[in-house]
FIZAMAR-451838 format. One record per residue (C-alpha): x, y, z. Coordinates in steps of 0.25 Angstrom, whole numbers. Layout:
<sites>
SITE      c1      c2      c3
SITE       X       Y       Z
...
</sites>
This chain:
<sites>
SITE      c1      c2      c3
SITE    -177    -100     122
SITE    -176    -113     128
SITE    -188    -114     137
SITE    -182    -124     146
SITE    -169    -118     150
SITE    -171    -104     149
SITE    -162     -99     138
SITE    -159     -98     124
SITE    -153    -111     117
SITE    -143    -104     110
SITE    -138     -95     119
SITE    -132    -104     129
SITE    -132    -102     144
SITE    -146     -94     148
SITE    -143     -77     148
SITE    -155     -77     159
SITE    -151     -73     170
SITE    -165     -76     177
SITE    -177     -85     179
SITE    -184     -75     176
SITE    -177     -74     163
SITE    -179     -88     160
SITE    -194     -86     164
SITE    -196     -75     153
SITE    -190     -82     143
SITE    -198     -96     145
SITE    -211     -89     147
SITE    -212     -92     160
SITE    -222     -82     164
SITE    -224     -89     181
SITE    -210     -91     182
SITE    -208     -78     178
SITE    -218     -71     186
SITE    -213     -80     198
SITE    -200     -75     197
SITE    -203     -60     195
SITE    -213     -63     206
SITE    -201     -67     217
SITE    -192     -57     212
SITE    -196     -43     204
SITE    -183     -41     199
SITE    -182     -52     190
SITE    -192     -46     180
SITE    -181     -37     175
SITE    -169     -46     177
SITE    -160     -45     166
SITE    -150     -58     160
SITE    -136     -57     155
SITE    -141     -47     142
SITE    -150     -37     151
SITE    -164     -44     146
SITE    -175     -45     156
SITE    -186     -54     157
SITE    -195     -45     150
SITE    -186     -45     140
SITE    -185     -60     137
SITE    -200     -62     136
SITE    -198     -53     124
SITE    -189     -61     117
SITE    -195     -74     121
SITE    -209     -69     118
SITE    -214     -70     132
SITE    -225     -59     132
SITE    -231     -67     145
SITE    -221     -66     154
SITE    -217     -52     148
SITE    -231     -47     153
SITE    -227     -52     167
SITE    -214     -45     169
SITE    -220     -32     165
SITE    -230     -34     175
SITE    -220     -36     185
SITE    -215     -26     182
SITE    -202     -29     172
SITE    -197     -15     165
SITE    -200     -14     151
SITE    -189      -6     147
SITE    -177     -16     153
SITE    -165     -16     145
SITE    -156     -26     141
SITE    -142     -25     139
SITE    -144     -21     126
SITE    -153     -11     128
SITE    -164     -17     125
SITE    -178     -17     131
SITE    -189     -28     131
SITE    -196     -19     119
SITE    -183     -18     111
SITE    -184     -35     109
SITE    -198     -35     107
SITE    -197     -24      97
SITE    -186     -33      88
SITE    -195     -45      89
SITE    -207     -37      86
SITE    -215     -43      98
SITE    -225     -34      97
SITE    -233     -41     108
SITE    -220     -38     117
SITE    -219     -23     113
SITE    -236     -20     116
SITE    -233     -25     129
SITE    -219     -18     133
SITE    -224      -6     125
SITE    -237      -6     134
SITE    -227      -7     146
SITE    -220       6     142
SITE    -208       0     135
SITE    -201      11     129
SITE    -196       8     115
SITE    -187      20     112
SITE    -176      13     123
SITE    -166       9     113
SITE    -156      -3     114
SITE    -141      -2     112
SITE    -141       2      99
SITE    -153      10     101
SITE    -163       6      95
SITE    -179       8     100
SITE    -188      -6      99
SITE    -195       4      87
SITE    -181       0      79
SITE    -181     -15      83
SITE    -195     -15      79
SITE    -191     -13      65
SITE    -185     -27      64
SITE    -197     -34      66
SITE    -204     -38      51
SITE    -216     -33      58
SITE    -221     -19      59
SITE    -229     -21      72
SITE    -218     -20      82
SITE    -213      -6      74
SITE    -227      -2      73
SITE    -231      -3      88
SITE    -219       3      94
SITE    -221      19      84
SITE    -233      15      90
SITE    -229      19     102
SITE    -220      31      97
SITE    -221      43     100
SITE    -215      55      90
SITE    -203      54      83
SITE    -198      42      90
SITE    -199      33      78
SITE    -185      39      72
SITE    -177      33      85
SITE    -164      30      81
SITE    -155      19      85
SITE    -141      20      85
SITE    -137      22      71
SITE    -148      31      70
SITE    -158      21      64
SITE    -174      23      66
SITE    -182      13      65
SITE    -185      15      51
SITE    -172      14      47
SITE    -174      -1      53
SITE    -185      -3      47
SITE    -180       0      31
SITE    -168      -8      36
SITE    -176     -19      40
SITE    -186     -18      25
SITE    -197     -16      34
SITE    -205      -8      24
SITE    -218      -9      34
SITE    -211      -4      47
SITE    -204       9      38
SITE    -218      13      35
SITE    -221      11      47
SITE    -210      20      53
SITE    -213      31      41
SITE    -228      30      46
SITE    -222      35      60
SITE    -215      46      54
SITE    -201      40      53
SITE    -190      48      47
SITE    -184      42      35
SITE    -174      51      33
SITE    -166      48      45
SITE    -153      45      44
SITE    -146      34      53
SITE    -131      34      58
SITE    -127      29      43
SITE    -134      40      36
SITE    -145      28      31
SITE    -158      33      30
SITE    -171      22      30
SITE    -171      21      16
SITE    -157      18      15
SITE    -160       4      24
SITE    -170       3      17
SITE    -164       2       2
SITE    -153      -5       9
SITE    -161     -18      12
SITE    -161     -30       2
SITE    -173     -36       4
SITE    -184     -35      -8
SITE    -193     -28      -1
SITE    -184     -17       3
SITE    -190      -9      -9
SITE    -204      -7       1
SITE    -196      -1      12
SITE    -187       7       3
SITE    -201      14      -4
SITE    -207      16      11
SITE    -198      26      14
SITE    -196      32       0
SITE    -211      34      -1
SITE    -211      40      12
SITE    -202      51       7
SITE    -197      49      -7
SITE    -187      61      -8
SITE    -173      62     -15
SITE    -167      63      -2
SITE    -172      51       4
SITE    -171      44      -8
SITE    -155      49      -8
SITE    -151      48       5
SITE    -136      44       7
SITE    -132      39      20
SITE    -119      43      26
SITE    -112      36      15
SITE    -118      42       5
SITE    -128      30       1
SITE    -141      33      -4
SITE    -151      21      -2
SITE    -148      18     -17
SITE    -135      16     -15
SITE    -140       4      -3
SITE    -150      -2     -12
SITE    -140      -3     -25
SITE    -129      -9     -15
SITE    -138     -19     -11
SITE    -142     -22     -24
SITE    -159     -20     -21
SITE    -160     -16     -35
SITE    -177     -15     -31
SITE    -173      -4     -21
SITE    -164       0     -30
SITE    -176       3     -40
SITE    -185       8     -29
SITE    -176      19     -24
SITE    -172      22     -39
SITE    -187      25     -43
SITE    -188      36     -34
SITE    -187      49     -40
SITE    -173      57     -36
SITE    -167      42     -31
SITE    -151      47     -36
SITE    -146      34     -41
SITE    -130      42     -43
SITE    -130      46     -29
SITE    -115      45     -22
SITE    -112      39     -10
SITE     -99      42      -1
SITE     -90      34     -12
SITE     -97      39     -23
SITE    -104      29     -27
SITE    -118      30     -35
SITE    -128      17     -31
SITE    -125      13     -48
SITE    -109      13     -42
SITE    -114       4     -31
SITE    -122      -5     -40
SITE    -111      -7     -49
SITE    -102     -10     -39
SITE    -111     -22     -34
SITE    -116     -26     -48
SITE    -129     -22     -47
SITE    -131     -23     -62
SITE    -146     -21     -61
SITE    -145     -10     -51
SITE    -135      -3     -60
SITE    -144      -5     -73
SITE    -157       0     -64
SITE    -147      13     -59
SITE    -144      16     -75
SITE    -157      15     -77
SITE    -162      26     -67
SITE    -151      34     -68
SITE    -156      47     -73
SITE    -143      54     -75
SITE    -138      45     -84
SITE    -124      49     -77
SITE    -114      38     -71
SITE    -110      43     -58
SITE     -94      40     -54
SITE     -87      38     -40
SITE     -77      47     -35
SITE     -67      39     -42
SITE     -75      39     -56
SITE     -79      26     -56
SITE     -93      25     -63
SITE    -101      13     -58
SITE     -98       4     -70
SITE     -84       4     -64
SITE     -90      -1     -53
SITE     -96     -12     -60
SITE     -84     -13     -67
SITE     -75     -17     -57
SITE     -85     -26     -49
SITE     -85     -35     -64
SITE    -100     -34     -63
SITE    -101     -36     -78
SITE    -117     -36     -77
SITE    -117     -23     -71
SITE    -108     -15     -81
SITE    -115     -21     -90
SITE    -127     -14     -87
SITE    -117      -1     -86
SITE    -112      -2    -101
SITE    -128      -5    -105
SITE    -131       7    -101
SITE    -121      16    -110
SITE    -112      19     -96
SITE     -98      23    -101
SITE     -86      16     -94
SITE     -80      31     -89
SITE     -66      32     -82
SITE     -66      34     -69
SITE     -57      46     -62
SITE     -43      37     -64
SITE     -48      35     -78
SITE     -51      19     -75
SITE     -64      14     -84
SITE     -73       3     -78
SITE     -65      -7     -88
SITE     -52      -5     -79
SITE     -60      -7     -66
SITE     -63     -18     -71
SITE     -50     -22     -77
SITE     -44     -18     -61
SITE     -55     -28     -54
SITE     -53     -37     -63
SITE     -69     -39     -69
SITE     -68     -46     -81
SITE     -81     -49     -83
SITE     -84     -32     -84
SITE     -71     -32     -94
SITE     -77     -42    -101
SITE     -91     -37    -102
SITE     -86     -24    -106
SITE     -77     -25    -117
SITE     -88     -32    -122
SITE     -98     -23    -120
SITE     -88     -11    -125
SITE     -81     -15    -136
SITE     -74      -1    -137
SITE     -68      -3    -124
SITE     -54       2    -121
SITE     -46      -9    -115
SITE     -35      -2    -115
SITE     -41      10    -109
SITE     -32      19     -99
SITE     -36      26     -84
SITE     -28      38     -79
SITE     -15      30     -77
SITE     -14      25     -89
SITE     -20      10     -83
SITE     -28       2     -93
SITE     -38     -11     -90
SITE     -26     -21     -88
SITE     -20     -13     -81
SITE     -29     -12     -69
SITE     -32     -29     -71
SITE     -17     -32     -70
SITE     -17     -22     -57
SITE     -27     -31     -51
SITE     -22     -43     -55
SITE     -34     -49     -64
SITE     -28     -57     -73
SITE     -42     -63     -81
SITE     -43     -47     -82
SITE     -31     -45     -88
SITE     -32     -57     -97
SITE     -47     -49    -102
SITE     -40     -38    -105
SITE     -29     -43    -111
SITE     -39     -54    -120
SITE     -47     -40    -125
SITE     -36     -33    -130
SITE     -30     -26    -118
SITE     -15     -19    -120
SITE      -6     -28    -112
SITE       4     -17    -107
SITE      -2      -3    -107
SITE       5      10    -100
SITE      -1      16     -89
SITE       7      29     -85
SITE      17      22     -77
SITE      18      14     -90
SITE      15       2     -83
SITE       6      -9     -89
SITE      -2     -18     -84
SITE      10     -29     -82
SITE      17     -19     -71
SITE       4     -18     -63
SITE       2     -34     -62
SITE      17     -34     -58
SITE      15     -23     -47
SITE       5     -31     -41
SITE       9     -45     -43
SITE      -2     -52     -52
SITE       4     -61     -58
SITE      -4     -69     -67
SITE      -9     -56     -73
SITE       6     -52     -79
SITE       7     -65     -84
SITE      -6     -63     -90
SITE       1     -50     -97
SITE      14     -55     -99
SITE       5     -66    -107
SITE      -2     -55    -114
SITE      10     -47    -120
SITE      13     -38    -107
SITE      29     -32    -108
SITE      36     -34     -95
SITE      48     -25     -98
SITE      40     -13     -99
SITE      41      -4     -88
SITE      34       8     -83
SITE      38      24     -81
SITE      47      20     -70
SITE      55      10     -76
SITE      50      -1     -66
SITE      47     -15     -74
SITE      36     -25     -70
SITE      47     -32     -63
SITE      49     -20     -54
SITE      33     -19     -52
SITE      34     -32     -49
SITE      44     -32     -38
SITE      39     -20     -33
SITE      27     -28     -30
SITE      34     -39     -24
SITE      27     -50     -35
SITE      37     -59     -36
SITE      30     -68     -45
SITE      28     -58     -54
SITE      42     -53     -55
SITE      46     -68     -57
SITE      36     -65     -70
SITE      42     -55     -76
SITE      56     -59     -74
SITE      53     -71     -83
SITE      47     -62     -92
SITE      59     -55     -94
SITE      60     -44     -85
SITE      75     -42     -79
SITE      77     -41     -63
SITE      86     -29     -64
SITE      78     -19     -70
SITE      78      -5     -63
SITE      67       6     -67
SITE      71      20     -67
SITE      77      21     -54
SITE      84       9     -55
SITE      76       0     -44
SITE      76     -14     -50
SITE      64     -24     -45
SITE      71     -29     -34
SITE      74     -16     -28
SITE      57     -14     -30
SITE      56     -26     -24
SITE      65     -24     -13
SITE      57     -10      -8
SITE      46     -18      -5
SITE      54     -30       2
SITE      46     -43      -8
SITE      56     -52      -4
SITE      50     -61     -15
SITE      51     -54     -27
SITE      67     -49     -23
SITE      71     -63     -20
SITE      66     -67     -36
SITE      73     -54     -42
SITE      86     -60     -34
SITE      84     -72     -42
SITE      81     -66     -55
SITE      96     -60     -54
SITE      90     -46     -49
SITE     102     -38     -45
SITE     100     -33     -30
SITE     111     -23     -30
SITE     106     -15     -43
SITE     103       0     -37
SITE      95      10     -43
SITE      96      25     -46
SITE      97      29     -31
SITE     106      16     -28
SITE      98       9     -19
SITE      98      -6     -22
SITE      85     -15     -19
SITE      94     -18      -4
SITE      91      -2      -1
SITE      75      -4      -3
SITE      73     -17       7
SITE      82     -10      16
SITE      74       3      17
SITE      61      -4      19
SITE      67     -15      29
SITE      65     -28      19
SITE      74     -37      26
SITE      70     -51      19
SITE      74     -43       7
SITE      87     -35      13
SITE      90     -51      16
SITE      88     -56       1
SITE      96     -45      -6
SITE     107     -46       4
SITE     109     -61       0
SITE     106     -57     -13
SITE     119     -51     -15
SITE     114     -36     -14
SITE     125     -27     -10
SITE     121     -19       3
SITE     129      -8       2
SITE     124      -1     -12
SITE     122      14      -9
SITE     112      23     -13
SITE     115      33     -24
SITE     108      44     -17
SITE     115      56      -8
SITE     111      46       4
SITE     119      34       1
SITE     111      24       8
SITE     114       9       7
SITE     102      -3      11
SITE     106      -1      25
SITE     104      14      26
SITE      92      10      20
SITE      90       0      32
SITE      94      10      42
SITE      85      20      38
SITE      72      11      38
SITE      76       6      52
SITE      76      -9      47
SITE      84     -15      57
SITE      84     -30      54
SITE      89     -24      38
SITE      98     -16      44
SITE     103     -28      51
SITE     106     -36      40
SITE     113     -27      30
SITE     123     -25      41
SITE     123     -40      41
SITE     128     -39      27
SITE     137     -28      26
SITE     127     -17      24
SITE     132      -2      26
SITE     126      11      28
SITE     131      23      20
SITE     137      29      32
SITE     145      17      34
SITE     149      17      19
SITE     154      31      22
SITE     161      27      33
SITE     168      17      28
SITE     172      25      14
SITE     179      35      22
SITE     186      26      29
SITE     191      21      16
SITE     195      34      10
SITE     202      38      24
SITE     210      25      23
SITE     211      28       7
SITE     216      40       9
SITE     227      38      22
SITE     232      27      12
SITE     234      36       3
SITE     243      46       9
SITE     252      35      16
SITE     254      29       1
SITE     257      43      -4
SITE     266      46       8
SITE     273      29       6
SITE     275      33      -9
SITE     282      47      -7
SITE     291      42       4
SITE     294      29      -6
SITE     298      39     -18
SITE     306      48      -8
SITE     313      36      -5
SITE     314      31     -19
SITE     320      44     -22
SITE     331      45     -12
SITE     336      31     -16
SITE     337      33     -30
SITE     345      47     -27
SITE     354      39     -18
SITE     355      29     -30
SITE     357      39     -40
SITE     369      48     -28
SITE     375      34     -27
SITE     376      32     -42
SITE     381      47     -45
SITE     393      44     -33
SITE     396      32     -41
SITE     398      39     -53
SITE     407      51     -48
SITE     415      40     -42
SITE     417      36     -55
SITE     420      49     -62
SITE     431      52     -51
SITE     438      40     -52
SITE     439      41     -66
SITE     445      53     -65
SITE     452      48     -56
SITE     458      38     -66
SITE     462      47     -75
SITE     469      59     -69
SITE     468      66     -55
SITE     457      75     -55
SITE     459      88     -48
SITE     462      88     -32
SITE     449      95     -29
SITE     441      84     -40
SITE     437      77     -26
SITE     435      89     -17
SITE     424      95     -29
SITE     418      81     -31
SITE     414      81     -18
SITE     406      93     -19
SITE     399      89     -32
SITE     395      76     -25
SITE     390      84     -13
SITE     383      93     -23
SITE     377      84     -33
SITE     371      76     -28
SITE     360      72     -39
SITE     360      68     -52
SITE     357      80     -61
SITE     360      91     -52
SITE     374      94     -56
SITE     380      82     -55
SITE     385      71     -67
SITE     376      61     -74
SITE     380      46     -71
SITE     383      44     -87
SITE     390      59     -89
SITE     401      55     -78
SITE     401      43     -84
SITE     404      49     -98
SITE     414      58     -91
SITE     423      47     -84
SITE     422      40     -95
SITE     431      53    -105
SITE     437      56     -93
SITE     450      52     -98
SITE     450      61    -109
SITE     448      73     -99
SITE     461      80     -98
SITE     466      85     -86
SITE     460     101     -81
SITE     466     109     -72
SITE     459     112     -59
SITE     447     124     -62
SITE     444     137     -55
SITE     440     135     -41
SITE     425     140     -48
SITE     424     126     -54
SITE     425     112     -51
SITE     438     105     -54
SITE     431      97     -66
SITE     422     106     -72
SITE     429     109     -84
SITE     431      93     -86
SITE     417      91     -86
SITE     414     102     -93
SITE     421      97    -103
SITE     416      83    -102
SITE     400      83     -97
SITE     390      90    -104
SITE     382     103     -99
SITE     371      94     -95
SITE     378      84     -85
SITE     386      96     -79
SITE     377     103     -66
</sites>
């Protein structure tokens, strides 16, 4: 406090709100009394944080001019804004000149502040038991286990705060050490919490005040005994003291199912761990709900000093419930220095070893991308491609996850990329699926072709078009990876970005020369842009229609159309041809009718020439004409009358027939053959 302008340095502008404050603060006993003289109400006048003057001769140590407002009168009990009284601040400073005097003026120390705590649990702060001590004092029964608001008593305070003198103290006043606060905590648990050395003194006040198993045991709301605090904290001389005691349970679970030797080995507590073995009695090695044993723990954290003490001490390296050993956790979290250690120490070891799934030690490294692991495991005699039972090795799950460096490490080491696993997808389709086009770049220069399809026919580009990685599709374009290639259902990698609304990559395989229209093979049909449709992406629906995209309905459309036209084209052909050969016919009739005329003409005139036919030749000709008017239905052949003008001079003269018979019958009976005569 600055004596001379009346308020603290480093709080800026004074929070007094008074003279009178100012007095209190400065020690200004006759100012203060002058003040409180002229006007009464001053002596309880509060400031910006509700604090009276009483309140301020607390903190400012003025015992003085705290005597001469509570002459005149100034309440004891006043509080500030944060509930506080007068008592409360002299209680945390451990004045204990200030709380005799406000004590002797009936200030009442059960008042509790915001966060409802008594002056009795401020006291507990205070190194010194004299403030603690006076104020149980003044106590009447059974008010020593007020609690504040999480259910705390002062003697919760006082192990939390390693004051082993005020937890006697609180005991000697009968103080329950078996309540529990809103945490579940009990004393002891503060107290095997705390770090300091001497936390082993407050830690034995309580248990010698009752040393029972379920003191000793207690687990708080999360299942934690005061073990399980002393081994997380690493007080490995708590950890002994707790341990000594007779029914201590060094396997109890908490909440997780964690033993304190689990919590050990995960932090590396190597000599907590070997002091645990040591006491415990059951010789058993407890597991968590998973199985996991606490040299998995220990494993996976690559403390090599602490499984060490593990293998020392004969502990078996057992699977856990996935059939994962403490090897593989630490193959997966990449401690070599545990690796290490153990081969060393176990020289039967099986690298090769096998969880559940068929996952070895490289396997679970080349997941998590530990490529000094890998190269361990590898050095001492690791197989390079093992089988899991999806028949992936440890090559597809570097690709899956995009590590890089580790596949060229197993590529180095003899590891096939042309393997693939019980679905037929290649490390290239691992790859793509994971959108690591780094690593599809690697394996393309090792070999691998762009276009190979598993056993629905997807190719990497399609698994890589599914999940949109622009990246990856644009370097199988480059590598000649054929877009319009469908698989078993007919859906081409086009399909997959349009049913999930990739338009960067709807974009690239459109310039990439992908055809937009390929159909599905299913009963359904669909093409990209029902796909587009379907999903509601707008923007892709957009642009396939910008570049000749067509829904199955409007495929359909458009087929019928065609075959209607097909078929109306048709008919009018058929109908042209039939009218054309009609045609056809009737003119070569009319040929042929024209040449058979030409012919009889003939064959009269040269009967003509020779002789005079019968008068009725000409009246019977014309009804033969009129009646034969085909060839071959009666009539004479071209090249039979022919014939018969041509002997028609050797024809003697007939007289005329019966009126039954045509004038020339018997002439060309005699003359034509049975098959020219009608």
């Amino acid at each position: 406090w600055n004596s001379e302008r009346g308020y603290s340095a480093h709080c800026g502008p004074s929070p007094l709100s008074s003279q009178v404050h100012a007095a209190a603060v400065n020690g200004e006993k006759n100012t203060l009394h002058r003040l409180i003289t002229v006007d009464p109400a001053l002596r309880d006048s509060e400031d910006s944080f509700g604090r009276t003057p009483l309140m301020y001769c607390v903190l400012a140590d003025r015992l003085d001019c705290a005597v001469s407002l509570l002459k005149a009168g100034a309440s004891v009990n006043r509080r500030d804004h944060s509930h506080r009284t007068a008592l409360h601040l002299a209680a945390q400073k451990g004045n204990v000149r200030f709380m005799k005097l406000l004590l002797s003026r009936r200030a009442d120390w059960l008042l509790k502040d915001r966060e409802e705590m008594t002056a009795l649990h401020l006291a507990t702060r205070h190194p010194s038991p004299k403030p603690l001590a006076l104020l149980l004092r003044h106590m009447g029964p059974g008010e020593v286990d007020t609690q504040d608001k999480n259910k705390q008593t002062a003697l919760h305070w006082s192990a939390f705060y390693n004051h082993a003198e005020h937890v006697k103290l609180l005991i000697k006043h009968d103080s329950n050490i078996g309540i529990p606060d809103s945490e579940g905590k009990i004393p002891l648990h503060w107290a095997a919490h705390n770090t300091h050395p001497n936390a082993t003194d407050t830690v034995r006040c309580i248990l010698d005040a009752a040393p029972t198993e379920s003191l000793l045991n207690w687990q708080d709301y999360e299942g934690r005994t005061p073990l399980h605090f002393a081994v997380a904290d690493g007080n490995q001389e708590v950890v002994k003291v707790l341990t000594s005691y007779e029914g201590c349970n060094i396997t109890a679970y908490d909440n997780l199912f964690r033993t304190p030797l689990h919590w050990a080995a995960l932090l590396g507590h190597a000599r907590i761990v070997h002091l645990l073995l040591e006491r415990n009695k059951s010789g058993s090695i407890p597991s968590d709900s998973q199985g996991a044993t606490p040299l998995h723990y220990g494993a996976q954290s690559n403390y090599a000093d602490t499984v060490a003490v593990f293998l020392r001490h004969s502990v078996r390296d057992e699977s856990d419930l996935e059939g994962r050993t403490a090897f593989m956790w630490a193959a997966g979290k990449g401690s070599d220095d545990v690796l290490k250690m153990m081969l060393d120490m176990k020289p039967n070891l099986d690298i090769n070893m096998a969880d559940k799934y068929g996952g070895t030690a490289l396997h679970a490294a080349a997941l998590s991308g530990h490529v000094t692991t890998v190269g361990v495991l590898l050095e001492r005699g690791a197989a390079v491609d093992p089988l899991d039972v999806m028949k992936h090795t440890p090559l597809f799950r570097a690709c899956e996850m995009g590590h890089r460096d580790v596949i060229l490490t197993l590529i180095k080491g003899g590891a096939r990329v042309d393997l693939v696993d019980i679905e037929g997808h290649s490390a290239l389709h691992w790859a793509a699926l994971g959108g690591n086009a780094e690593v599809c770049e690697v394996l393309m220069l090792n070999g691998l072709g762009p276009n190979l399809q598993d056993s629905a026919g997807r190719t990497p580009l399609q698994c890589a078009a599914y999940a949109g990685y622009i990246n990856c599709m644009a370097l199988l374009l480059q590598h000649d990876s054929d877009p319009n290639i469908q698989d078993k259902e007919g859906r081409t990698a086009l399909h997959w970005s349009c049913n999930n609304g990739y338009l960067d990559a709807v974009k690239l395989l459109l310039d990439g020369g992908t055809f937009p229209n390929h159909m599905e093979s299913t009963e359904e049909r669909y093409t990209p842009l029902d796909y587009a449709l379907l999903g509601e992406h707008q923007e892709v629906t957009q642009y396939l229609l910008e570049h000749g995209a067509l829904s199955i309905a409007a495929i359909q459309d458009i087929a019928a159309s065609s075959i209607q036209a097909l078929f109306k084209g048709y008919r009018v052909r058929r109908a042209y041809r039939e009218r054309k050969n009609l045609l056809m016919k009737h003119e070569q009739l009319r040929k042929d009718a024209a040449k058979y005329a030409s012919r009889q003409r003939k064959w009269f005139k040269c009967q003509f020439q020779t002789n005079s036919p019968p008068s009725n030749i000409h009246k019977n000709s014309n009804a033969f004409l009129a009646s034969d008017n085909n060839m071959g239905r009666g009539g004479l052949a071209g090249k039979e009358v022919d014939s018969y003008c041509q002997g028609a001079t050797e024809v003697p003269l007939i007289k005329a027939p019966s009126p039954h018979t045509a004038p020339w019958a018997p002439v060309m009976a005699a003359h034509c053959s049975p098959k020219v005569m009608g």
